[in-house]
N, C-alpha and C positions, 0 to 999 in steps of 0.2 A: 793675594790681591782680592779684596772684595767687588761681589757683584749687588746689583741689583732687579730681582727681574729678570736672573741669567745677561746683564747687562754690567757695561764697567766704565767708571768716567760720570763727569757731571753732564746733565740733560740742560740739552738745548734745543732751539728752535733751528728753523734751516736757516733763516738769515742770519742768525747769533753762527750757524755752524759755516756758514759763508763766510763771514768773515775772517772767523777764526781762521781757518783753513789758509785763506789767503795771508793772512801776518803771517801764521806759522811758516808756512811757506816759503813764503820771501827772505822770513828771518835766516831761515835753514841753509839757503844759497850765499846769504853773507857769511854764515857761521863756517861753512864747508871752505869758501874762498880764504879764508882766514886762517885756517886751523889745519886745512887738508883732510877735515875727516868730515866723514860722512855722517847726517844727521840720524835721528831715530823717526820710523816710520810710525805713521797715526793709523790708528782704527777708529772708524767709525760706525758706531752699534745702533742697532736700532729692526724696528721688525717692516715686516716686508712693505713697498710699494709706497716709504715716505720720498722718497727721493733722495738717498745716497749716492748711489752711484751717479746720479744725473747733479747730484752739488759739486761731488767732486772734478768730473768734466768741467764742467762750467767755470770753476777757478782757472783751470788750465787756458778753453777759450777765452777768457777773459785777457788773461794776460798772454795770449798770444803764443802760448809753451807748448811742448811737443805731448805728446798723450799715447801711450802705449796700454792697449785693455790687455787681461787673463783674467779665466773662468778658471780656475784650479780645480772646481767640480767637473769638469769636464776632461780633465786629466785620468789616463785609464794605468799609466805606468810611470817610472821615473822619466823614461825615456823623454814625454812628454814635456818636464822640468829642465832637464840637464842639456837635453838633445842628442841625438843620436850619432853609436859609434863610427867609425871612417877609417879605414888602415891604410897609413900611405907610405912611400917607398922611397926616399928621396935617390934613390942609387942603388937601378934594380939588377944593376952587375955585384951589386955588396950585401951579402948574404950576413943578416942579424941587424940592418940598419932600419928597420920598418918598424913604425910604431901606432900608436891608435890616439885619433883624436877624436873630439868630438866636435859635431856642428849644432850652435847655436840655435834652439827654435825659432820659427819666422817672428815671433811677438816682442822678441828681446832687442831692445834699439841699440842701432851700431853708432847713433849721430850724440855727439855732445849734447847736453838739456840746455837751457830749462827745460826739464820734464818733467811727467809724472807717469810712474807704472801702479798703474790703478789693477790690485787683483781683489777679482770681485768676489763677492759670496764666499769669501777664504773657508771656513768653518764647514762649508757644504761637501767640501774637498774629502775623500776619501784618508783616514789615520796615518797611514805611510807617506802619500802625499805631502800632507798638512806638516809631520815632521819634516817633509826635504826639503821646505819653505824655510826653515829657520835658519841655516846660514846663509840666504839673501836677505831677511830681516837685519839677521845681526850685523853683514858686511855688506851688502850690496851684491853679492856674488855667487857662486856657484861655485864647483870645484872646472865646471867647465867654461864660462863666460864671468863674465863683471859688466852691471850698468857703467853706463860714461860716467863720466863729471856731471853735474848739475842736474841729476834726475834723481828725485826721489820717489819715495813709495807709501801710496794713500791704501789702506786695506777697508773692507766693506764686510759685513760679520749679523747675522739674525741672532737672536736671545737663546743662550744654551740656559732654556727655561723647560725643556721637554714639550713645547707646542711647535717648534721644528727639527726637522731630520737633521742635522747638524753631528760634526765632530767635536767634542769638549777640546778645547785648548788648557793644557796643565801652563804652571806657574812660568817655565822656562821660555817658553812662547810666549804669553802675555808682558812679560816683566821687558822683552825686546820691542817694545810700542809705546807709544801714548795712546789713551783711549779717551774717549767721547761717546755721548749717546746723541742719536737723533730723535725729537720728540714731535710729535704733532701741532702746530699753534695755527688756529684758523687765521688770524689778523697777518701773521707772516705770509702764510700760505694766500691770501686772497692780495698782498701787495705784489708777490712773484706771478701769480697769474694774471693782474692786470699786466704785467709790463709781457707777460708769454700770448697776449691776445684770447685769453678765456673767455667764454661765452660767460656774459656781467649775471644772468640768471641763474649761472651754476655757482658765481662768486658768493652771488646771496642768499643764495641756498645755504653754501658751508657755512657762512657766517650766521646765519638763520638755526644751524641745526648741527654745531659742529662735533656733537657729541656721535654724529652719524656718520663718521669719517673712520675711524681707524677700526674696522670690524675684520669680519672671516675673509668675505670677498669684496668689502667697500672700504678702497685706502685712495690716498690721495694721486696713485698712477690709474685708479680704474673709473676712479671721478673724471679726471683727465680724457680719461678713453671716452668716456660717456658724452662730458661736454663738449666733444668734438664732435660726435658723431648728431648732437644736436642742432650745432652754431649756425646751422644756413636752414632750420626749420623758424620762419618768422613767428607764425603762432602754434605755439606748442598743444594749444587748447585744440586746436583744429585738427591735428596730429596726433591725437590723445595718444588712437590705438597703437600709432607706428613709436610714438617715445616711450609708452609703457613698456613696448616690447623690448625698444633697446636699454632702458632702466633695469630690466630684469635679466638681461642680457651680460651687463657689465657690474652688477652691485647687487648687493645681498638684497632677498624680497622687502625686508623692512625698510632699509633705503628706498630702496624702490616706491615703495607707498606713501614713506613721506614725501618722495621728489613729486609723484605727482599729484598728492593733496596741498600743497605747497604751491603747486603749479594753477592748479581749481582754485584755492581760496585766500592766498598770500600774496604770491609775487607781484598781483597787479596794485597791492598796496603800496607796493617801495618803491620812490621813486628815484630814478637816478641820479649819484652825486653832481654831476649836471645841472642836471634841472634841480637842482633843490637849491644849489648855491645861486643860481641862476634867476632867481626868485626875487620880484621888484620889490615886494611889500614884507615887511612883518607879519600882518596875519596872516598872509599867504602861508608862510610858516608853521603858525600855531594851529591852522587847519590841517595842513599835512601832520604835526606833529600829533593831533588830536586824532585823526582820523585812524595812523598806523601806531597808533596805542591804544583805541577801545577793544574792547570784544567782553563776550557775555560773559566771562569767568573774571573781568576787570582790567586794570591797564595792563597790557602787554607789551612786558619789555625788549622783548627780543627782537624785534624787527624795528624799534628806534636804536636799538645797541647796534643789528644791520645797516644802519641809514648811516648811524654816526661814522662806522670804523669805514664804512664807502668814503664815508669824505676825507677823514682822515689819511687815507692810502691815496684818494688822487691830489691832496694837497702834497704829498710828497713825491709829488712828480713834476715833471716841467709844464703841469695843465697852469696856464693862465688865466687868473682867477680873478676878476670886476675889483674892485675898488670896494663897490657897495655891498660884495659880501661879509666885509666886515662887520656892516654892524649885523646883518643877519646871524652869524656865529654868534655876536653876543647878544642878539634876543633869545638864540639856542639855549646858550648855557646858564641866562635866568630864567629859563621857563620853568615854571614850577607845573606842571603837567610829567617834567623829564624828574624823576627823584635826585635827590643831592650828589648822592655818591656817585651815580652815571655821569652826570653832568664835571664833575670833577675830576673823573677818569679821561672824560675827554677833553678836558682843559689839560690834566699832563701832557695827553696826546700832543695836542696842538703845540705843547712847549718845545717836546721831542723836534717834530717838523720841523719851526722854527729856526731850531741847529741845521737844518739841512742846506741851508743856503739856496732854495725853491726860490721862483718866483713870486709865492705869496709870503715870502718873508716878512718883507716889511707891513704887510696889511696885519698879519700875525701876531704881530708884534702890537700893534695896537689893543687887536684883542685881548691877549694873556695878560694884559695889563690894567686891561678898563676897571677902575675902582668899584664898580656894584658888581662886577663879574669876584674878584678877586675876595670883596668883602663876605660875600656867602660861605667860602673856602674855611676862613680863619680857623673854625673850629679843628677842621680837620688838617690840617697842617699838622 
C-alpha cells in the first residue's frame, strides 16, 4: 500500500472528512444489519493538532451514538488490551473443574451501538501492542471479549514520516482499514469555528495568514487554545503585553509576531461580515473595498480574499441576510478594484451556498445569475 508523506488514502479537508465519516458510517450499520458481518475499520491520518480525534467524536455526538475512547499508547502490557486473568471455581468440592477467564477492560462497551470505538494515536502504541490490535481490526474481537452489534471502529494515526515517534504499521495491519488523510483548509476550518464560537479575530487571522497554521507548535488545536484564552480581552491593543505573552505561550515565535503585527496594523481594516452585508450604499462598499486593498507594496489581496470567505461562511448559516444585500454582492463581484479570478471564485462560492437551502437562498439566487455579473466569467468557464 502506498503512502504519502508517511501518509495513506486521499487528502481531505475536515468538513469533506465529516462527512465522509458520517455516510461511511451510517452505510456500515445497514451493511452489518444485512449481511451480519462486520464492517472494515477507517483510519484517519494526518499530523498532529488538525482535529481527528475531535471529527471523529463529533459524527458520534451528532448522531446521538455511544462513543468509547483508547489510547493504545498508553497501554504498558497485553493485559491492558485483552484484560486481566480471573480463576474461577464453579464447584469447589470438584477438584479439576476451575478454569481462567478473563475480565474485559473498563473501555470496552458491554451496550449494543450505534457506536464508535475511537482508538486514538493507534501508531504511538508500543510494536507488541500495535500487533495485539489486529484481530479487533479484523473481527471486532479479542480472544477475550467482542464489541456488540452496531459499533464500529474509527482509528487516529500521525505520518510514519520519521518527524514522529510512532510504530511503522507493515502491510497486514494497513490492508484491514480504509485510510484517509486529514488536511489543513483555512475556509473549512474558519466555517467550523464560526459555528464553535471562535473569537471572529482569530478567524481572520487564519484566513489572513493560513500558511501560519500547520507548524512545529502552531496547529489548529493551539490556535484554538490561544483564541480562547483571548475572547473576553475587548482590545487586544490595550493588552498588547498580556496577548503577546500568551501568543508565545501557545504557538510558535513566528506566529506569534505575525498575530500581533496583524493585530497593530490589519485587523482594524476587516470589517465584519455583518457590517459589510449590512451596508446601505454601493460606495459604501467600494470604499471598504479600496481601503482593505491599498498598501505601499500595491493591492493587497489577502485581506479582500479574508472579507470575501467571512461572508461566504456566514451566508451558509442561518444568518438572515436584508433583501438589499443582494445587489451589494453584485457590485462586489463587478468591482474591478477585486481581480477577475477572485471575484469568480467567489461567485462559485456563492453557487455552492446556494445548494445549501440557507436563508439567503433565494436572494442568491438572483445574484449568481445577474447578466453583467455572469458576462465577466464567459471566458473562463
Amino acid at each position: 500500500m502506498s503512502s504519502e508523506n508517511g501518509c495513506y488514502g486521499s487528502r481531505i479537508n475536515g468538513k469533506e472528512l465529516l462527512d465522509l465519516l458520517g455516510k461511511v458510517l451510517e452505510a456500515n450499520l445497514t451493511f452489518e444489519e444485512e449481511t451480519g458481518r462486520r464492517p472494515t475499520p477507517i483510519c484517519i491520518w494526518g499530523t498532529h493538532g488538525l482535529g481527528k480525534t475531535e471529527i471523529a467524536m463529533e459524527v458520534a455526538r451528532s448522531r446521538h451514538w455511544k462513543l468509547a475512547y483508547c489510547a493504545p499508547a498508553q497501554f504498558e502490557e497485553m493485559g491492558d488490551l485483552h484484560g486481566l486473568p480471573m480463576k474461577i471455581d464453579p464447584d469447589p468440592t470438584v477438584y479439576g473443574d476451575e478454569r481462567t477467564v478473563y475480565l474485559p477492560p473498563e473501555w470496552v462497551p458491554t451496550d449494543e451501538g450505534p457506536g464508535i470505538l475511537l482508538l486514538d494515536d493507534i501508531n504511538r502504541a508500543d510494536d507488541r501492542i500495535l500487533r495485539g490490535t489486529m484481530q479487533l481490526l479484523q473481527n471486532f474481537e479479542m480472544f477475550s471479549w467482542s464489541l456488540p452489534s452496531k459499533w464500529q471502529i474509527v482509528v487516529t494515526a500521525n505520518p510514519d514520516s520519521g518527524d514522529y515517534s510512532v510504530t511503522p504499521m507493515d502491510e497486514a495491519m494497513l490492508t484491514r482499514m480504509i485510510h484517509v488523510t486529514l488536511d489543513f483548509d483555512a475556509k473549512a476550518w474558519a466555517a467550523w469555528a464560526l459555528k464553535a464560537g471562535i473569537d471572529p479575530r482569530g478567524i481572520n487571522f487564519v484566513l489572513t495568514y493560513p500558511e501560519m497554521v500547520t507548524m512545529k507548535r502552531t496547529t489548529p488545536r493551539t490556535l484554538v487554545q490561544f483564541f480562547s484564552q483571548i475572547k473576553n480581552i475587548p482590545d487586544l491593543m490595550q493588552e498588547r503585553q498580556l496577548v503577546e505573552l500568551l501568543a508565545k505561550g501557545c504557538l510558535d515565535g513566528e506566529t506569534a509576531d505575525s498575530f500581533m503585527n496583524f493585530v497593530e496594523l490589519i485587523l482594524h481594516q476587516i470589517p465584519s461580515p455583518e457590517a459589510f452585508l449590512a451596508l446601505e450604499k454601493t460606495q459604501e462598499a467600494t470604499e471598504v473595498i479600496e481601503r482593505i486593498t491599498t498598501s505601499e507594496k500595491g493591492i493587497r489581496l489577502d485581506l479582500i480574499n479574508t472579507l470575501l470567505s467571512r461572508v461566504v461562511i456566514l451566508l451558509s448559516s442561518d444568518y438572515t441576510v436584508a433583501e438589499s444585500s443582494g445587489e451589494l454582492l453584485i457590485h462586489v463581484l463587478k468591482a474591478a478594484r477585486i481581480p477577475v479570478d477572485l471575484r469568480y471564485a467567489f461567485h462559485k462560492d456563492l453557487m455552492k451556498v446556494r445548494m445549501l437551502r440557507t436563508p439567503a437562498m433565494e436572494m442568491l439566487g438572483k445574484v449568481i445569475t445577474d447578466r453583467e455579473v455572469l458576462s465577466q466569467f464567459v471566458q473562463m468557464q
